[in-house]
N, C-alpha and C positions, 0 to 999 in steps of 0.2 A: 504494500500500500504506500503510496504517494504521500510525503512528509505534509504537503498541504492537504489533502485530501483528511489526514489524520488528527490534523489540526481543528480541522473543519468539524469532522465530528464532535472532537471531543466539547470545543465551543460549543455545539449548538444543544450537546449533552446537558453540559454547563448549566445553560442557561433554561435550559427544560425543568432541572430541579431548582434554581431560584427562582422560577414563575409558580411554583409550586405553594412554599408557603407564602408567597404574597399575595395568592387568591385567596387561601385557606384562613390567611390574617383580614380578612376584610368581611369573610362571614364566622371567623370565631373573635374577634374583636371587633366590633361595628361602632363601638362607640370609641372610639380612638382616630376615627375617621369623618370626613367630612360627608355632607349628604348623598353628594352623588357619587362619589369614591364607594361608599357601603351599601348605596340600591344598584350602583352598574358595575362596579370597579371587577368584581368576580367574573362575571360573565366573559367582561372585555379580554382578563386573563387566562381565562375556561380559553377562547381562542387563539389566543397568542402562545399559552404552553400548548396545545395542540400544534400547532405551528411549529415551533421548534421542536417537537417531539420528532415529525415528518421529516422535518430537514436533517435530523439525526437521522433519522432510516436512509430517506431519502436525498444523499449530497448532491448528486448530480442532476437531480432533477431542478426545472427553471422555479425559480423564487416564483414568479407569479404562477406560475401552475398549481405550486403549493399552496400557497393564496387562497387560490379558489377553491382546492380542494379541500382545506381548511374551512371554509366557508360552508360549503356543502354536507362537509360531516357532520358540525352541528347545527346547521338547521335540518338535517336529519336526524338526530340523537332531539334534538328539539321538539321534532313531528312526533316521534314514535310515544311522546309525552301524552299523547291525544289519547295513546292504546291505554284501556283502564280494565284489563283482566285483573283479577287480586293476586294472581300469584306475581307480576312483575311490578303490582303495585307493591305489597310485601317486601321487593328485592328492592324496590328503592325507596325504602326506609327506613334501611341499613347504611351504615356510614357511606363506606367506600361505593357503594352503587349509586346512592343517595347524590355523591357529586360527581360523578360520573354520569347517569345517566338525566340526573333533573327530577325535579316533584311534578312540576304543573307545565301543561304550555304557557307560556308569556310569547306575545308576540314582540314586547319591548326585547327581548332577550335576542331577538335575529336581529336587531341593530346592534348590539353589543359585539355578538360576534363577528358583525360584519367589522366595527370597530377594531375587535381583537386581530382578528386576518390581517388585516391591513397595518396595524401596528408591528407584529411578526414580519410582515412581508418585507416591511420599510427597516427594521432593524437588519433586518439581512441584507437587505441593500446596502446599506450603508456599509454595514462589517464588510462586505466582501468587495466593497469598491475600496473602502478604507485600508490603512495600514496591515489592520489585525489579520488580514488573511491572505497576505502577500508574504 
């Protein structure tokens, strides 16, 4: 493997577990935060660590591809919010499926991730035009 290509990873590693608790801190501390930080701050990050998740999987694939494909997966994890069988109801509401998969549709919540995607996208932009990943 490519000394840049490993680089590449392991940054975009990186930065998938510090999007982690700074969602997790905005819906277990709300009051530590300002209004819209603790009603959308999560969401926007729900997208953006998905994002950098992908570009971990995925290095070589084009930044805006992932983008969109970030986009897409949760307002699809979003929709399936709509399905109210009790057994999947049950499973998300438990912790770890709970933020993972979402309680309720919101429709506010697909402008957040559109948000988040685009925040991801633009970060990666930047990194890899920048210094850090030359």
């Amino acid at each position: 493997m490519k000394p840049m290509r490993t680089k590449k990873i392991f940054l975009y590693f990186v930065l998938f577990l510090l999007t982690i608790p700074l969602g997790l801190a905005t819906r277990l501390y709300p009051d530590h935060f300002p209004y819209i930080i603790k009603t959308y701050g999560g969401d926007v990050l729900y997208a953006t660590c998905l994002f950098f998740f992908l570009r971990f999987l995925f290095p070589a694939t084009e930044v805006i591809k992932l983008g969109i494909l970030t986009f897409l997966a949760c307002i699809i994890i979003e929709l399936q919010q709509l399905y109210k069988a009790s057994w999947i109801v049950q499973l998300r509401h438990t912790f770890p499926f709970g933020l993972i998969l979402g309680y309720d549709f919101v429709l506010s919540d697909c402008i957040c991730y559109a948000a988040g995607a685009v925040l991801g996208t633009g970060i990666a932009m930047l990194l890899e035009r920048s210094w850090v990943l030359r």
